[in-house]
C-alpha positions in Angstrom: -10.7 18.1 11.6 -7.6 20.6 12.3 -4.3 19.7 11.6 -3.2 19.5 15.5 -6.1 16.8 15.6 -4.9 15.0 13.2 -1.4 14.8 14.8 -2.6 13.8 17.9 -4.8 11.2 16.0 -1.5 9.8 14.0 0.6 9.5 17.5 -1.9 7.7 19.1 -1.9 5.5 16.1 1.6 4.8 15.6 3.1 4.2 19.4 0.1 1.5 19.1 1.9 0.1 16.3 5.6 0.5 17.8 4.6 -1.6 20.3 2.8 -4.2 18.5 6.9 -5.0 16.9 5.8 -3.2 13.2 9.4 -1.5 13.2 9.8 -1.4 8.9 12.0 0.1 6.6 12.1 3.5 5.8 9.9 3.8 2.7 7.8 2.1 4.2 7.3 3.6 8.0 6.4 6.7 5.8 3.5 5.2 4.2 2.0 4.1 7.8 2.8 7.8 9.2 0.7 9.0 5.6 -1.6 6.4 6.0 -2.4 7.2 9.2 -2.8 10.7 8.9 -5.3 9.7 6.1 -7.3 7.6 8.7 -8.2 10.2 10.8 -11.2 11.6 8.7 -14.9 11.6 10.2 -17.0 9.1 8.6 -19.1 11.9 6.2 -15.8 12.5 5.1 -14.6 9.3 4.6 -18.0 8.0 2.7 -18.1 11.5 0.1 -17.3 11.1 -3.1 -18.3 12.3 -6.3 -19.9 9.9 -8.9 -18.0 6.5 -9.9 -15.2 7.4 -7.9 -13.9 5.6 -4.5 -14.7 6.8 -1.7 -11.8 7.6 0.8 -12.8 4.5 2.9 -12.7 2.3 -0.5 -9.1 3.9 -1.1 -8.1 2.4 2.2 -9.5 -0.4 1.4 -7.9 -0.9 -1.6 -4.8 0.0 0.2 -5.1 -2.8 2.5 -6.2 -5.6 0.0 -2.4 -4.3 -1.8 -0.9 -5.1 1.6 -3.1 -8.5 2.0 -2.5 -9.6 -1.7 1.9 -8.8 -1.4 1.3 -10.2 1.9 0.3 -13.8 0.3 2.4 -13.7 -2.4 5.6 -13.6 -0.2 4.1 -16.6 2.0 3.9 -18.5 -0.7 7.5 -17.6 -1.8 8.7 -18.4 1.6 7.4 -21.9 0.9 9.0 -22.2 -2.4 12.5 -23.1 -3.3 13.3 -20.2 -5.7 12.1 -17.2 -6.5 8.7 -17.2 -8.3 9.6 -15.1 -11.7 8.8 -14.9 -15.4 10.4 -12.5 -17.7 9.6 -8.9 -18.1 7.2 -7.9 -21.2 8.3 -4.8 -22.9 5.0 -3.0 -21.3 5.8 -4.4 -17.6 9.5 -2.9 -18.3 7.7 0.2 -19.6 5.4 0.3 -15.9 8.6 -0.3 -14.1 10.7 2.5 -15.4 7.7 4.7 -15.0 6.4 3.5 -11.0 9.7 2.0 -9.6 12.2 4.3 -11.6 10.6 7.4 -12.1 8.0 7.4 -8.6 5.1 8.2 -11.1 1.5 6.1 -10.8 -0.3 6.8 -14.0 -4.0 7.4 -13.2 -6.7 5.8 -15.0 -6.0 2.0 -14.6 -8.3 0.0 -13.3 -7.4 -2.0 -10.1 -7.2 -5.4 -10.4 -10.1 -7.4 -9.3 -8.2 -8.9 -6.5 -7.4 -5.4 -4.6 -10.9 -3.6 -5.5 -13.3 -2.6 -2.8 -15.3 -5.1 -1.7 -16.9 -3.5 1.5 -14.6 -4.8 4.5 -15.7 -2.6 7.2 -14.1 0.7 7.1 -13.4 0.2 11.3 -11.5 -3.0 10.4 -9.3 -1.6 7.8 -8.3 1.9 9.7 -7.5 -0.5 12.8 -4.9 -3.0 10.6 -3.6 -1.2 7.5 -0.3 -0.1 9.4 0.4 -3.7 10.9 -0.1 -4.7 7.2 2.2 -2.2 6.1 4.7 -3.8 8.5 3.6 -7.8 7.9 4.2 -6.5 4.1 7.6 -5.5 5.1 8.7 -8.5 7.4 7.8 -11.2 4.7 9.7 -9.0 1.9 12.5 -9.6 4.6 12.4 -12.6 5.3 12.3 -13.9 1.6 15.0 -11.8 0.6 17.0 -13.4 4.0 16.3 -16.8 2.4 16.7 -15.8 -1.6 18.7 -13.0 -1.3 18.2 -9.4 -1.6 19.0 -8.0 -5.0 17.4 -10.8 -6.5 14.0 -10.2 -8.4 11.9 -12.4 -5.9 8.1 -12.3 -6.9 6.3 -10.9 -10.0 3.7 -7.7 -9.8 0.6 -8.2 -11.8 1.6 -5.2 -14.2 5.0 -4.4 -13.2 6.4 -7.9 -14.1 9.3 -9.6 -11.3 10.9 -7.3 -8.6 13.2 -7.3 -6.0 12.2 -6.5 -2.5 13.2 -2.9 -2.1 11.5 -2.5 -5.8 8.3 -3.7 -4.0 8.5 -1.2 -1.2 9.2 1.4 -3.7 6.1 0.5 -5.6 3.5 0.4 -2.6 5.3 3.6 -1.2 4.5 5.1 -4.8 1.2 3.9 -5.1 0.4 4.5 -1.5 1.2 8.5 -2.2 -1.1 8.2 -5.9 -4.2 7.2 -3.3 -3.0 9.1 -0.7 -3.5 12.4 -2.2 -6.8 11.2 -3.7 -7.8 10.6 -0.4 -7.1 14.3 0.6 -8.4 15.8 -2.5 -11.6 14.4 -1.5 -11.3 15.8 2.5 -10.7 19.1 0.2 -13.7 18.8 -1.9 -15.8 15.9 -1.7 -18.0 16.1 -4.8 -14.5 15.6 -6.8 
């Protein structure tokens, strides 16, 4: 695929979205431009991948369960009366200095077992990942609107408790770390 289909792909993609009401903040709009650009791979290309390694379809995937998973953890804030936090470790401090502060997403962890892929249709998941990116960012919203928004609102799994922008920092970070897995694999598919 050139790189003029590909643009053509990503603004048919994301006027689809602009009307659908996804207008997000910043960070965040840039991740559904990326991700879309991502999405527009053939299907060989989006299957190929060299041995125990994600496919670019699984990436998405994984992408999409973040969204989902930040998605249901703000719900459930909404329905709380305070923030839902627990203090930092000194190795969620550590993770937050390095993702949030420094915009670096170690490689090597393993995903939780919540956001690995578990096969969702690879249609599915290219059709809703950027109207998750912007349900992601309207619950953020809305729980900072009813907590506040420099307070530490909900905790990450290995990041410990952050504050709404912090969260849109960390999925624009981590978005970019699977991002440019995904095109290393357009590039070469056998890793």
């Amino acid at each position: 695929m050139t790189n003029r289909s590909v643009l053509l792909r990503c603004r048919n993609i994301l006027p689809e979205a602009a009307k659908k009401g996804m207008a997000v903040d910043s960070k965040l709009e840039r991740l559904q431009r990326e991700v879309a650009a991502a999405s527009t791979m053939s299907a060989d290309e989006m299957d190929s991948h060299p041995p125990g390694k994600w496919c670019a379809a699984e990436v998405l995937e994984h992408l999409y369960l973040t969204y989902t998973g930040t998605i249901k953890g703000f719900e459930r804030l909404l329905a709380a009366e305070r923030p839902m936090v627990k203090p930092a470790n000194w190795k969620q401090r550590a993770g937050f200095f390095l993702v949030v502060g420094f915009r670096h997403m170690p490689s090597g962890r393993e995903a939780p077992s919540t956001t690995r892929p578990r096969g969702l249709p690879r249609e599915k998941v290219i059709a809703e990942i950027a109207q998750k990116i912007a349900d992601m960012d309207t619950a953020i919203r809305r729980c900072e609107e009813k907590h506040g928004a420099n307070v530490k609102l909900l905790d990450h799994p290995i990041l410990g408790a952050l504050t709404g922008e912090q969260w849109r920092k960390f999925h624009l970070v981590h978005g970019r770390h699977h991002l440019k897995q995904i095109w290393r694999l357009r590039r070469d598919p056998a890793g």
